[in-house]
C-alpha positions as CSV (number, residue, x, y, z in Angstrom):
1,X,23.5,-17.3,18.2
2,X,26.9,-15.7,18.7
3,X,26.8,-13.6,21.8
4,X,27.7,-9.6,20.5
5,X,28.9,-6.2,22.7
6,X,29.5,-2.8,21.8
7,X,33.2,-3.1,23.3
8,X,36.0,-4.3,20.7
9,X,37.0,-7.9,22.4
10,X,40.2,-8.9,22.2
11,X,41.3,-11.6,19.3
12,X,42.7,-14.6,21.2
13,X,45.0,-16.9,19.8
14,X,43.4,-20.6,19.3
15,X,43.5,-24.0,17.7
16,X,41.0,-26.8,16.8
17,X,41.6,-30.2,15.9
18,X,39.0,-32.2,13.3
19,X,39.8,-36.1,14.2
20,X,38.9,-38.4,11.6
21,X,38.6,-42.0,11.7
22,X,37.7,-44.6,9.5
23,X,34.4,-46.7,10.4
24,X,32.7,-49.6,8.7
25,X,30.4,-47.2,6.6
26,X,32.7,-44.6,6.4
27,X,34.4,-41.5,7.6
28,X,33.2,-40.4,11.3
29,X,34.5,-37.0,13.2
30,X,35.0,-36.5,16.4
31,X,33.0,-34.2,18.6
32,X,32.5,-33.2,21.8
33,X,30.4,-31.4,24.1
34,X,31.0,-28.3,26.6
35,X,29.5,-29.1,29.7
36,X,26.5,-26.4,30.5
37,X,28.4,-24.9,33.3
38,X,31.0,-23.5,31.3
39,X,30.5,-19.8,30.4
40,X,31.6,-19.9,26.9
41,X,29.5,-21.8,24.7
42,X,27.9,-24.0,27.3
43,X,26.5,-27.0,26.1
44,X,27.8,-26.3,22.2
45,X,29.2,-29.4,20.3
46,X,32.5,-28.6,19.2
47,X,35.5,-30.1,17.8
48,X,38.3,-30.2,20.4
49,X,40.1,-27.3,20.7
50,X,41.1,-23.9,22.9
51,X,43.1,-21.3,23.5
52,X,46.5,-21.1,22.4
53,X,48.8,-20.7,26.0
54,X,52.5,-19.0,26.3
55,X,53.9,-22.9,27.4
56,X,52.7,-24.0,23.7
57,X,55.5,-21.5,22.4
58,X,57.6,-23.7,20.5
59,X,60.3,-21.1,21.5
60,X,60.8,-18.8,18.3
61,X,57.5,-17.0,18.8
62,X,56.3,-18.2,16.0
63,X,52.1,-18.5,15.9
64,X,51.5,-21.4,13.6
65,X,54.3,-23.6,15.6
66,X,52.0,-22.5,19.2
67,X,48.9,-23.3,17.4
68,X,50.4,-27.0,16.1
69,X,51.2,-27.6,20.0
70,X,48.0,-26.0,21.2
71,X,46.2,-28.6,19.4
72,X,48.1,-31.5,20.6
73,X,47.9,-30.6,24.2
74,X,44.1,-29.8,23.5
75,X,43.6,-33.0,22.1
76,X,44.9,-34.8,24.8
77,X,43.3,-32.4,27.5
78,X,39.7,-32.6,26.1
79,X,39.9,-36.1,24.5
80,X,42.7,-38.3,26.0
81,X,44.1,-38.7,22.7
82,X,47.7,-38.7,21.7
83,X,48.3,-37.0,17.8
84,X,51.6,-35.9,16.7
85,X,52.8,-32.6,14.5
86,X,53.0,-34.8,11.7
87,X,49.4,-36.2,11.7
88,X,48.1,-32.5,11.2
89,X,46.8,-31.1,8.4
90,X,45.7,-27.2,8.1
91,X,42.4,-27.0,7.1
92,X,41.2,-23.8,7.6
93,X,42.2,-20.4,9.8
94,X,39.0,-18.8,11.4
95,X,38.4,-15.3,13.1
96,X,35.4,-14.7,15.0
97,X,33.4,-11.6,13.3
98,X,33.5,-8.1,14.8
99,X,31.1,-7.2,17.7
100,X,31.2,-10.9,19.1
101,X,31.6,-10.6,23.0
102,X,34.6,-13.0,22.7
103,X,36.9,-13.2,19.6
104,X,39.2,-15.6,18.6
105,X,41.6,-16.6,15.7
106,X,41.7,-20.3,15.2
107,X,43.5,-22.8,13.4
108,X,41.4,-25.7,12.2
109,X,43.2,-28.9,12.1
110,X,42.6,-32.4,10.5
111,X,43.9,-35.5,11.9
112,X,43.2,-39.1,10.9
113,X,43.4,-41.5,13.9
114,X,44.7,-44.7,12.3
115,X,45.1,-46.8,16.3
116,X,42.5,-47.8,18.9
117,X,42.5,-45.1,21.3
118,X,39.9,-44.5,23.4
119,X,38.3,-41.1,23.7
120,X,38.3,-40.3,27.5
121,X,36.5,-36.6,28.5
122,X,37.4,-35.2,31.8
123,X,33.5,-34.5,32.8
124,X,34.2,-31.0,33.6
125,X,34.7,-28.5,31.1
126,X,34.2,-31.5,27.8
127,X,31.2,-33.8,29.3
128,X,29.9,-36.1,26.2
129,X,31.6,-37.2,23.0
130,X,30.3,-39.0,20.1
131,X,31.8,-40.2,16.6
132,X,29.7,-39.6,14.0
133,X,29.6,-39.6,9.7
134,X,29.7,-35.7,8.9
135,X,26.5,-36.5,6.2
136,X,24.8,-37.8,9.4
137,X,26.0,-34.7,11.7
138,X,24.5,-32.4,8.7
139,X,21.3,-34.2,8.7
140,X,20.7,-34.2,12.4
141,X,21.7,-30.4,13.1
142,X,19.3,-29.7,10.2
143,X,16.1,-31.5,11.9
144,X,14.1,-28.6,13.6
145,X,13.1,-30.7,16.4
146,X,16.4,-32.5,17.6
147,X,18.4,-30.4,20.3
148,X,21.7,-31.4,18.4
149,X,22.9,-28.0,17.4
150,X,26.5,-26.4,15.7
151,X,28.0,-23.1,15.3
152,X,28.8,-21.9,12.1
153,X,33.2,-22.6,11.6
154,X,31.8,-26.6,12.7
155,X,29.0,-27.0,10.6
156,X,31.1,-25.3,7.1
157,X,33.8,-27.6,8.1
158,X,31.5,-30.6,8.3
159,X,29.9,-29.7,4.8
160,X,33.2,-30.1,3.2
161,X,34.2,-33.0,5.2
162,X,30.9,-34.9,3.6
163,X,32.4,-34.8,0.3
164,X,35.2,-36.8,0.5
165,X,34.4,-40.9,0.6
166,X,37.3,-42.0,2.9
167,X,39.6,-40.3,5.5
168,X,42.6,-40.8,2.9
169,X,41.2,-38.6,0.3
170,X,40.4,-35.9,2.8
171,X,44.0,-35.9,4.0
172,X,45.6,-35.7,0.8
173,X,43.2,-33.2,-0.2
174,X,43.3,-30.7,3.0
175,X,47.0,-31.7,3.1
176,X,47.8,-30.4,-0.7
177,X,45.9,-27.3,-0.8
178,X,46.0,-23.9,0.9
179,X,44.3,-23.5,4.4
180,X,40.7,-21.8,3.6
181,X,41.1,-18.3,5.5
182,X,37.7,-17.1,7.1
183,X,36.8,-13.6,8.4
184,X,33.0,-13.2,8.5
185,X,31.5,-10.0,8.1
186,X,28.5,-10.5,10.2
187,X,25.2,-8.7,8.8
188,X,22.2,-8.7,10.8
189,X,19.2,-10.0,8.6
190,X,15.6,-10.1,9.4
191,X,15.4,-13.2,11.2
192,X,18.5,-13.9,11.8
193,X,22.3,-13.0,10.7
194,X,24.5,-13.4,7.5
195,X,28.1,-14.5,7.5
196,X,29.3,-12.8,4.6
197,X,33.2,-14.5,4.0
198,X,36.0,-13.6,0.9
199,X,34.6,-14.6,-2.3
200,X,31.4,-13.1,-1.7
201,X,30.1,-10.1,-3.9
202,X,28.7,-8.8,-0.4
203,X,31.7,-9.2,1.6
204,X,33.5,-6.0,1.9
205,X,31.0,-3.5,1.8
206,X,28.6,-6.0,4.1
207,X,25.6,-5.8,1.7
208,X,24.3,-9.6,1.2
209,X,21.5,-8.1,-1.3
210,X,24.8,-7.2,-3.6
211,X,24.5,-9.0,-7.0
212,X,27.1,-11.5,-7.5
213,X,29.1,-14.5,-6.3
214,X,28.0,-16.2,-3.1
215,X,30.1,-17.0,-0.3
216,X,28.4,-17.2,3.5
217,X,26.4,-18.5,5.8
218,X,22.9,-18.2,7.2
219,X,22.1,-18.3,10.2
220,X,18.1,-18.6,11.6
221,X,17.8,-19.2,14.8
222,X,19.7,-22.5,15.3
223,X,19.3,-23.4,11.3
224,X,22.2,-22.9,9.1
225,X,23.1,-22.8,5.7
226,X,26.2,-22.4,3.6
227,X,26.6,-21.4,0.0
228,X,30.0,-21.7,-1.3
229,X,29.9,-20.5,-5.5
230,X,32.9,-20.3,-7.5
């Protein structure tokens, strides 16, 4: 469950990259895990990804050019990877709801790994990886009794990634649309809480009961489910 305050937290620059290879049954992602000692989301498998620093300031000030070379340096950072500009494709731009302790505005990244690099974590603040088919991620997260567990701007992206049947069509797709642009409104539910998103009849007066078009997601405990209609 997102951690919440009564404060207003600061929005923070950030930048995530999705890496996508192709394996023998198909597409596989690339996630990793924050080592348990780390305060924020401790333990939480992520894609890699963090803050956006001044040094990624391409030198015009310019906040899309600092994400692009947030990711890259992330990526190398938390996975020992090398990707360049050109490789990137923006899937998505995410800002963490209102009332979350810590807030953040995040571009979401796809890159298609088409070498052999190794994935190498530094054991300190990243301290597992794993490739795995986004179908199978879904599966897994959705078993009640496996620890395996996602937040919600991982598990939407993996739901989309499941559709496509090779990394090329989700690169030409991702890469000839418009980034997807998310700014939950986050109602509390009995049970648990709803991530009301644009599209959704609910979504800017925060009423979930509201008749109408569903876009959000649920969130019970550590189960979630998305509903995109159009």
């Amino acid at each position: 469950m997102i951690e919440t305050s009564d404060e207003i937290a600061p929005v923070h620059p950030a930048a995530t990259v999705i890496l996508m290879r192709e394996a023998a049954t198909g597409p596989e992602v690339l996630l990793v895990q924050r080592s348990r000692a780390v305060r924020h989301m401790g333990g939480e498998w992520v894609f890699p990804g963090g803050r956006v620093d001044p040094e990624d300031d391409p030198g015009d000030g310019d906040p899309y050019g600092s994400a692009v070379n947030a990711a890259i340096r992330e990526t190398r950072e938390e996975a020992g990877l090398s990707i360049e500009a050109d490789q990137l494709a923006h899937l998505s731009h995410w800002t963490t709801p209102e009332g979350a302790k810590r807030r953040f505005a995040t571009w979401f990244f796809l890159a298609v790994l088409e070498d052999d690099q190794e994935v190498r974590v530094d054991g300190g603040e990243i301290a597992l990886h794993r490739w795995v088919a986004p179908g199978a991620a879904l599966e897994e997260v959705r078993d009640t009794g496996s620890p395996f567990r996602l937040m919600p701007p991982t598990f939407v992206s993996l739901v989309e990634l499941a559709t496509y049947g090779d990394c090329r069509a989700a690169r030409a797709a991702i890469g000839g649309r418009e980034p997807l642009v998310y700014a939950p409104n986050m109602v509390f539910i009995e049970g648990g809480a709803c991530f009301l998103y644009e599209g959704d009849a609910g979504y800017a007066c925060g009423d979930p009961a509201l008749p109408g078009l569903r876009h959000r997601t649920y969130m019970f405990g550590d189960q979630l489910e998305y509903i995109r209609e159009s």
